[in-house]
C-alpha positions as CSV (number, residue, x, y, z in Angstrom):
1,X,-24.7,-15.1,-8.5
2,X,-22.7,-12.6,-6.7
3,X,-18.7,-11.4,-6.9
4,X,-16.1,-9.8,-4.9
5,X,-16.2,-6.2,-5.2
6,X,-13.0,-5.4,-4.3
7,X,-9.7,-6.6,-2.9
8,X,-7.3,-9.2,-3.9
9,X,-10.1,-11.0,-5.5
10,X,-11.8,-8.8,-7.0
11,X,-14.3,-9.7,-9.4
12,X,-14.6,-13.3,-8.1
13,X,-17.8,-15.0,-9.1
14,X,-19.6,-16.4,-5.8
15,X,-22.3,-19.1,-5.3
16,X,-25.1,-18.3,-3.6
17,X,-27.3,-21.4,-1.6
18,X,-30.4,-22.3,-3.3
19,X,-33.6,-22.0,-2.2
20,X,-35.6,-19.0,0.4
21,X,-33.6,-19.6,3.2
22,X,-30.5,-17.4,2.5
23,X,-30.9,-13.4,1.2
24,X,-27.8,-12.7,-0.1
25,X,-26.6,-9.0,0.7
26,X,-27.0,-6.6,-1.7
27,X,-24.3,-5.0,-3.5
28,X,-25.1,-1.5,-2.5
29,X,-25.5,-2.4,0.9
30,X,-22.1,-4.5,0.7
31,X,-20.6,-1.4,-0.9
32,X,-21.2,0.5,2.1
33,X,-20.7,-1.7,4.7
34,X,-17.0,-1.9,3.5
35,X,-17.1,1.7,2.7
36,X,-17.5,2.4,6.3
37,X,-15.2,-1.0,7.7
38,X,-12.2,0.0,5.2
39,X,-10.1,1.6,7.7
40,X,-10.3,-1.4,9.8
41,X,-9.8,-4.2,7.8
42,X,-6.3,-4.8,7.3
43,X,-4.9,-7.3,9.4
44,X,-8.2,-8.1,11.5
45,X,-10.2,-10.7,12.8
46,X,-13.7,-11.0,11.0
47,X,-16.7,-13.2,12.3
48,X,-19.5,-13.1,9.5
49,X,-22.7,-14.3,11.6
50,X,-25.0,-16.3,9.3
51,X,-23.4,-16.3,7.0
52,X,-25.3,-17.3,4.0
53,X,-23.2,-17.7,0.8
54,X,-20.0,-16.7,3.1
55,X,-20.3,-13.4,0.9
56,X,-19.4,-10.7,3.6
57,X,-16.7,-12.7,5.3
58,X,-15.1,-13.9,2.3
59,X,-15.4,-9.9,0.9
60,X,-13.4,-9.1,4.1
61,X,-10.9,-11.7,3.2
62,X,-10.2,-10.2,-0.1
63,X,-9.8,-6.8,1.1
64,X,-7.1,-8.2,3.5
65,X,-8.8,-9.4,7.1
66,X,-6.2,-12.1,8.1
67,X,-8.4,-14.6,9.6
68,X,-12.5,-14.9,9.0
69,X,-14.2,-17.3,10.5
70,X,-17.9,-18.0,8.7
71,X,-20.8,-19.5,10.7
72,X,-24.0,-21.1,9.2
73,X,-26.3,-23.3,10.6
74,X,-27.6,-24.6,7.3
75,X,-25.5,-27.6,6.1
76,X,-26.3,-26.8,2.3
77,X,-25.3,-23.1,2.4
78,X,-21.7,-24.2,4.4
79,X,-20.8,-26.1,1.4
80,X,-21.3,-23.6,-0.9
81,X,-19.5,-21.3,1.7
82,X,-17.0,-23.7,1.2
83,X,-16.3,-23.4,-2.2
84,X,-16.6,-20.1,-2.7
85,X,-13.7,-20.2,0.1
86,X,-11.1,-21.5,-2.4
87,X,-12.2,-19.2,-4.9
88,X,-11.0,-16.1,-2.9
89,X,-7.9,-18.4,-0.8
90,X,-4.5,-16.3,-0.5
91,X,-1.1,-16.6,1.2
92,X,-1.0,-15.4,4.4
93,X,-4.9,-15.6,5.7
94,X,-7.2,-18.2,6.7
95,X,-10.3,-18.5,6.1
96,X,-13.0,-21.2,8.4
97,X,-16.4,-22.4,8.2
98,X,-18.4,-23.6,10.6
99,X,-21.7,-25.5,10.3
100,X,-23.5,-25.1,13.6
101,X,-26.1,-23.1,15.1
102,X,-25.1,-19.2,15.8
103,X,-25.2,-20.6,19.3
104,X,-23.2,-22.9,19.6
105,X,-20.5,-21.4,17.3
106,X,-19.9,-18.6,19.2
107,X,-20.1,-20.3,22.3
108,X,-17.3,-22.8,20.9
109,X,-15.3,-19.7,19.6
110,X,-15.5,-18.5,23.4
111,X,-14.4,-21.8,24.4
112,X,-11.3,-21.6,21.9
113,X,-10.4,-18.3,24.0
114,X,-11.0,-16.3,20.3
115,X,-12.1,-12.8,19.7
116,X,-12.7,-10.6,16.7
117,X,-12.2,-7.1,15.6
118,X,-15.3,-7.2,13.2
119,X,-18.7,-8.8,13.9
120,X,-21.0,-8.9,11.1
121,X,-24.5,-9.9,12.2
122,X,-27.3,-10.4,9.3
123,X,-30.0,-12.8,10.5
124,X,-33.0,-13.6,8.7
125,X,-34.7,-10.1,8.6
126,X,-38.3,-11.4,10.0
127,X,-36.3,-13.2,13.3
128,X,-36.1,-12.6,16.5
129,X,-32.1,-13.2,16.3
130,X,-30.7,-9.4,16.5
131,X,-30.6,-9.1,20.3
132,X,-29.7,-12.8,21.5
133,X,-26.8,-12.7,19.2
134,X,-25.5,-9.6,20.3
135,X,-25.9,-10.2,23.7
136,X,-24.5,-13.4,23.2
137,X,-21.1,-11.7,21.8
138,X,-21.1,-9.5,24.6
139,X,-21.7,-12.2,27.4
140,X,-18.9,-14.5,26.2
141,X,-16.1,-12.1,25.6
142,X,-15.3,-12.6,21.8
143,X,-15.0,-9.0,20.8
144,X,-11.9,-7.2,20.9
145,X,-11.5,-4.0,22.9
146,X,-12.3,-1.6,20.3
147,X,-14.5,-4.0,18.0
148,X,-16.9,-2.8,15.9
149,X,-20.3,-5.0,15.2
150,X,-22.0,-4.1,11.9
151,X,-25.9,-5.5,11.9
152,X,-27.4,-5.4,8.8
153,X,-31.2,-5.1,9.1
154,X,-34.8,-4.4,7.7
155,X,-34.9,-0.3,8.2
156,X,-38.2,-0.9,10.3
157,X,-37.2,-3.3,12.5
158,X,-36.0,-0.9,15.5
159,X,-32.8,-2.2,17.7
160,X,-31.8,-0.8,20.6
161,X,-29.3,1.8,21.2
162,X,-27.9,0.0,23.7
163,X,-27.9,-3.9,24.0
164,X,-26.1,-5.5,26.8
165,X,-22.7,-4.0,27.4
166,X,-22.9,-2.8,23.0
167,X,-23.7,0.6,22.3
168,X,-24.7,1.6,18.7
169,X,-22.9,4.4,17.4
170,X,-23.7,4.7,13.6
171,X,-26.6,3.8,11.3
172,X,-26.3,3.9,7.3
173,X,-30.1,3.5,5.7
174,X,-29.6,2.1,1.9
175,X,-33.0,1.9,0.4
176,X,-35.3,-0.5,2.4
177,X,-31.7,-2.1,4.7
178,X,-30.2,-0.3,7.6
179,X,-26.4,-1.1,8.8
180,X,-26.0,-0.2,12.6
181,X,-22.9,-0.5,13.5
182,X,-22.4,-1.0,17.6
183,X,-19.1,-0.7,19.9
184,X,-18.2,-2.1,23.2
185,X,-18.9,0.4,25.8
186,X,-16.2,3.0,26.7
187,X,-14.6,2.6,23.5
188,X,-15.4,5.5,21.0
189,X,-15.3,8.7,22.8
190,X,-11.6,9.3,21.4
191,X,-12.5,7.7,18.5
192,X,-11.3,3.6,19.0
193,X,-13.4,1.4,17.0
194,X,-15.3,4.1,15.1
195,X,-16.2,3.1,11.7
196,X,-15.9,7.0,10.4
């Protein structure tokens, strides 16, 4: 069981999928992610790649991100997803899930002609997911100009600085997780979509 730890629904008990497949993130980890996203969140779009128990996304929704949209491949997890979804609903936001493969949801979202402010990317820490996806955001022009991408990952497992057209430009270490948080080229030398 996890909750909300901050926002509008603050406090909110959350399911969490049954089962090995999902790792829900850690509270300190989550702490710090948002710690770092606060400035940003208010009025944004948020795209919370596997999603797991929708816990990220739905964290952003509380703290006031006006659309998230949740993808997870696993058809179990999207109905929990689901219901924690109408424990956190509000006036004013909207909140979507999608059960599909990382692939083919963002390449649907690219289709739809959307893009996001905030991209967080949290695979299953022994895949080979980290790059493809990012690349994949890159290729099919879903980020906003100034987006940030926050990839939560296992503190050995090296990513590149730069990864298509993505440059990293932060990394938090919390214990045994590391958050890298990457920009779109040529945004961030004066400061647009900086986390800091």
């Amino acid at each position: 069981m996890t909750r909300i730890i901050g926002g509008t629904a603050r406090g909110r008990r959350l399911d969490a999928p049954g089962g090995r497949e999902t790792r829900p993130t850690a509270s300190r980890v989550k702490q710090t992610l948002f710690d770092v996203l606060a400035p940003r969140l208010s009025g944004c779009r948020f795209l919370d790649l596997f999603a797991g128990s929708g816990a990220v996304g739905l964290e952003a929704f509380s703290r006031g991100a006006t659309e998230v949209v949740l993808v997870e491949s696993d058809r179990r997890a999207a109905v929990v997803i689901r219901r924690n979804a109408e424990r956190v609903s509000r006036p004013g936001g909207r909140v979507q899930v999608r059960s599909v493969d990382y692939r083919q949801g963002l390449a649907a979202l690219a289709r739809e002609g959307r893009r996001f402010d905030i991209v967080f990317v949290d695979p299953p820490y022994a895949s080979d997911l980290y790059e493809p996806a990012l690349e994949q955001l890159d290729r099919l022009g879903l980020l906003a100009d100034a987006a940030t991408v926050a990839v939560e990952h296992f503190h050995k497992r090296a990513l590149q600085a730069t990864i298509r057209g993505l440059v990293r430009e932060r990394q938090v270490r919390v214990g045994d997780h590391m958050l890298s948080f990457y920009r779109p080229q040529g945004f961030g030398e004066a400061g647009a979509g900086r986390g800091d």
